[in-house]
N, C-alpha and C positions, 0 to 999 in steps of 0.2 A: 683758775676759771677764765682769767682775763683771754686769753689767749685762744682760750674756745667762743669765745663772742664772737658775733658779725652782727647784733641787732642793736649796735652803736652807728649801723650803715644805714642809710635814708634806705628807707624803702625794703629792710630785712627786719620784718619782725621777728617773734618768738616761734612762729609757726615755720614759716620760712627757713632760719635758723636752724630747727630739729631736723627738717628735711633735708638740708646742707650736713648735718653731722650724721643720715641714715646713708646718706650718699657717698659718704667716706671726708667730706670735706669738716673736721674737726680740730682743725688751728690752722691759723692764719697763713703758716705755710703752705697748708695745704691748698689755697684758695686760685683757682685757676679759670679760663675762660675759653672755651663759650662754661658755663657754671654747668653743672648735672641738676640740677632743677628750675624752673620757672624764678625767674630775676629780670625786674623789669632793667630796661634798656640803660637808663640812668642811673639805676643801681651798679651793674657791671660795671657801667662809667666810672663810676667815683670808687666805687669799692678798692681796688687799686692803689689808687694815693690815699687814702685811710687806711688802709693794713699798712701801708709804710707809713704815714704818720703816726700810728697804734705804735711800731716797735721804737721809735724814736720817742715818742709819748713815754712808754716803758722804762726805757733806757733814762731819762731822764729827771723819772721819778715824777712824773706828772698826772696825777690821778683827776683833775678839771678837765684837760683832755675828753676823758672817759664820760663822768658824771654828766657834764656838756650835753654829752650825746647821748646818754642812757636817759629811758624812763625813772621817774624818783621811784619805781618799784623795782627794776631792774638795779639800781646802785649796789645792793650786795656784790653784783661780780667781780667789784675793785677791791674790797675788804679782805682776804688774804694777801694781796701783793702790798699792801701799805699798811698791814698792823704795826709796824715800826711807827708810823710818822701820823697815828690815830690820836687824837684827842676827844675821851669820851664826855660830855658835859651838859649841864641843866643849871637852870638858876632859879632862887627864889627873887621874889620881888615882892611889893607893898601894896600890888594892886593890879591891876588890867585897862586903866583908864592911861590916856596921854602923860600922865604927872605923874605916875607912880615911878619907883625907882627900884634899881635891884639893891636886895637886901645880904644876898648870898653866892657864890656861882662853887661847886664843885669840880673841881676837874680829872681825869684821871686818864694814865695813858697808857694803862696798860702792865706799870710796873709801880709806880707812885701816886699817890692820890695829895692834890693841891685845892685848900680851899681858902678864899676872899671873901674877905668882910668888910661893909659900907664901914666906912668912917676907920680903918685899918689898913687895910693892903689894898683895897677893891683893886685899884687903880694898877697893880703890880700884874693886873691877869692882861690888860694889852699887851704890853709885850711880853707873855710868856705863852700866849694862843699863839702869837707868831712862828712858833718852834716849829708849829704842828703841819699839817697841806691835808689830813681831813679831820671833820668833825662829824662824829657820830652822835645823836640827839633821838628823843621819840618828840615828835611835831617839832624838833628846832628851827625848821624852813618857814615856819609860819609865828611861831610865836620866839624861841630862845634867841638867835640870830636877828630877827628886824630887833627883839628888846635892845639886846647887845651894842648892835652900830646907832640905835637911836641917841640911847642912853650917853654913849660913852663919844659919838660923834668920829664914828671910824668905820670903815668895809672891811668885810672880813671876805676875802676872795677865795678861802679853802674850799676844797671839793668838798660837798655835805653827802652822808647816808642819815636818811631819815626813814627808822623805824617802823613810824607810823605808818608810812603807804608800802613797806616791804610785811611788815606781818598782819598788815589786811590785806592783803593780795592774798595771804596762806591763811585766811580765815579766820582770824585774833584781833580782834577790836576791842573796844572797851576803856582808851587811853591805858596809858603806860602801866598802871598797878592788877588792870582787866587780866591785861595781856601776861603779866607776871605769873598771878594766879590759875592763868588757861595753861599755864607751859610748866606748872607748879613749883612756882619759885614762893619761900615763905620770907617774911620780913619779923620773925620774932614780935618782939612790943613796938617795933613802926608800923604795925598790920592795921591798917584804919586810919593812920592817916595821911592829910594828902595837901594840897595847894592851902586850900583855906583853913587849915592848921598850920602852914608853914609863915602864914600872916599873922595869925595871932600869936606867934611865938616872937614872931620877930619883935609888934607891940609890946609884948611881957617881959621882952629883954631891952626895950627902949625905957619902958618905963621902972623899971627896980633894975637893971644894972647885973642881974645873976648872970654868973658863966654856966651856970648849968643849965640855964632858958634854950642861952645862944647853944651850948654846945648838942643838944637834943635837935636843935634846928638844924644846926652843921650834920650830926649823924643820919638826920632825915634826905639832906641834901645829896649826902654821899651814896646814901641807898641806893638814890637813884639814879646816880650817876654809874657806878660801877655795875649794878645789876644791867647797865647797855651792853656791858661786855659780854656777860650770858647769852642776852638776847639777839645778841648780833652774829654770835657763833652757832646758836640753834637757828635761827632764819637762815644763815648762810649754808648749814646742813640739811636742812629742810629743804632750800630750793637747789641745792647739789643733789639730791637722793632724788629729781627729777631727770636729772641728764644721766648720757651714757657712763658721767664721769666719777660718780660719787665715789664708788673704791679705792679712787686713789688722789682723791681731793677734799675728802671731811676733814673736817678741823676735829682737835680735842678740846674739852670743856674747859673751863678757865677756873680759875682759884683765885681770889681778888686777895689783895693785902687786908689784914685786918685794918676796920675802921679807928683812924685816932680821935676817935671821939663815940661816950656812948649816950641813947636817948634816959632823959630819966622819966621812967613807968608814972610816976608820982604826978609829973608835968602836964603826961598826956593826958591820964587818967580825970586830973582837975581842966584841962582842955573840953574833953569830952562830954562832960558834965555839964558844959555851954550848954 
């Protein structure tokens, strides 16, 4: 899809765009001047050295580039050319206040699923997000990313797709487990719960020491991280099934590794009962 973009060009929106692809102009080679539809002056202008910066972008493997210049709803368009070098990921934490710390971070990328624990490895996930140049999150631009570099006292300069403003663009709100449910994805015995369960679990494994606390917290953690893969290939098929292009640009649906860890029904259940 990357390649049929121009509304990474000042002044080419999404409208402008379809017009440019009704008019034959539908990859960046194609891109010529005087243009076949209404482009303001300064558009034409630059348009030029940005499809040449774009293929060099490309070529280089640089999806910041892109993201830079796209809308945080527009970001889908880079997700097929860099599912190699995706990092999908969420964390839990102890709280929402300045003091609170992460307690959890799932990672996954597609082919293995990597999780860190406070007082354990935490520390081991700086340099192993490094591998990555994007990170796919639901709200990570506002909340998992600033925790992150607070936290850990580092910038994470990877290109971001954030969920959250791509499938409420297509109509899906509700935070991340809403949005699961609208697109009918089931979470078995995680079904119910959510952030302020992943608190108190974390407590009931501070306090008694059980692996079975932590590891319900882990398999909660993972849920949520791998079901971004799902969600990121139905968004990215959803907004492809708008363009000329979708026939020969849909993604297939994904099949996540089994989770190495499972929730205990027993845990939630006595959770629940709060």
């Amino acid at each position: 899809m990357l390649q049929h973009t121009f509304s990474h060009i000042p002044g080419i929106g999404p409208k402008i765009e379809k017009n440019l692809w009704s008019a034959g102009v539908t990859t960046w080679q194609e891109w010529h001047l005087p243009a076949p539809v209404r482009v303001s002056a300064n558009s034409s202008a630059e348009a030029a050295a940005i499809i040449a910066a774009s293929h060099t972008a490309l070529s280089n493997n640089d999806p910041s580039f892109f993201t830079s210049r796209l809308a945080a709803n527009e970001s889908w368009r880079i997700f097929s050319h860099f599912q190699n070098c995706i990092a999908y990921l969420d964390i839990e934490t102890t709280g929402l206040d300045d003091f609170a710390e992460i307690t959890t971070i799932a990672l996954y990328d597609g082919q293995e699923i990597f999780t860190y624990v406070n007082g354990r490895n935490l520390d081991d996930f700086v340099e192993d997000i490094r591998k990555y140049k994007v990170i796919v999150s639901y709200n990570g631009k506002s909340f998992d990313v600033p925790f992150i570099e607070r936290f850990f006292g580092i910038t994470l300069d990877h290109a971001q797709i954030d969920l959250r403003y791509i499938l409420a663009k297509l109509g899906f709100k509700g935070g991340l487990k809403g949005c699961e449910k609208q697109l009918g994805l089931s979470r078995g015995n995680l079904d119910g719960v959510d952030g302020y369960f992943a608190v108190l679990l974390w407590q009931q494994y501070k306090e008694t020491g059980e692996e079975r606390v932590l590891e319900t917290l882990l398999a909660y953690n993972i849920e949520d991280t791998v079901n971004l893969e799902r969600l990121a290939i139905e968004a990215y098929n959803r907004n492809i099934a708008l363009t000329p292009f979708a026939a020969s640009l849909r993604l297939k649906d994904s099949t996540p590794p089994p989770s190495p860890y499972s929730a205990d029904s027993k845990i939630i259940d006595l959770l629940k009962a709060y």
